[in-house]
N, C-alpha and C positions, 0 to 999 in steps of 0.2 A: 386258960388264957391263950393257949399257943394251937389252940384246935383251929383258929383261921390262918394261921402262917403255912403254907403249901411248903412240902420237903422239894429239898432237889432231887432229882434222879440220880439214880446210880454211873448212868451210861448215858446220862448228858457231856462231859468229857468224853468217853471214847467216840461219840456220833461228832461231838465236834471236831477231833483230832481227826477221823475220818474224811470230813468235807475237809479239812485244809490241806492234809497229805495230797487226795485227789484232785485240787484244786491245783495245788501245786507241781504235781507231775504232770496235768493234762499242762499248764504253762509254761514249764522248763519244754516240757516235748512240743509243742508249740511254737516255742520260742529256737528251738534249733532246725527244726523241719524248714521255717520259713526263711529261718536266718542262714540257711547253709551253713550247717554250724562244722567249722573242721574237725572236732574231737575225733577222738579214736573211740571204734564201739565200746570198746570195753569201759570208758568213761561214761559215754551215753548208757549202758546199761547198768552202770553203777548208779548215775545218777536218777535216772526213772525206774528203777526194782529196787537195787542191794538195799540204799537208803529209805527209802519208805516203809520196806519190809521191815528192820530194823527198829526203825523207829513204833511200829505198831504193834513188834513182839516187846517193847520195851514200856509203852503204853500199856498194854495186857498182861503184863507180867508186876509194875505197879497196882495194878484193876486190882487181881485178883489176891495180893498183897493187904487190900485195906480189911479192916473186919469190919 
């Protein structure tokens, strides 16, 4: 009975958590490029690398967590 209900993918979440991490750094960086944004580098590199790396060792690290 359940031979026509399609599975979900495993790495349907990580591909999505992908586009929105990317999505949203190319915007934050974006958004200060054009804004003259005054932060200090080290905020701006926090906020376009430290956290999205973060976020996608903590993404991959549930992944590989599920059985």
């Amino acid at each position: 009975m359940s031979e026509g209900v399609p599975q979900n993918h495993r790495l349907r979440p990580w591909y999505i958590g992908l586009v929105l991490v990317f999505a949203a750094v190319l915007f934050v960086g974006y958004r200060m490029w054009e804004g003259n944004c005054p932060a200090p580098g080290i905020i701006e590199i926090g906020v376009l690398t430290v956290i999205p790396i973060v976020y996608l060792v903590l993404m991959y690290l549930t992944f590989i967590s599920q059985k």
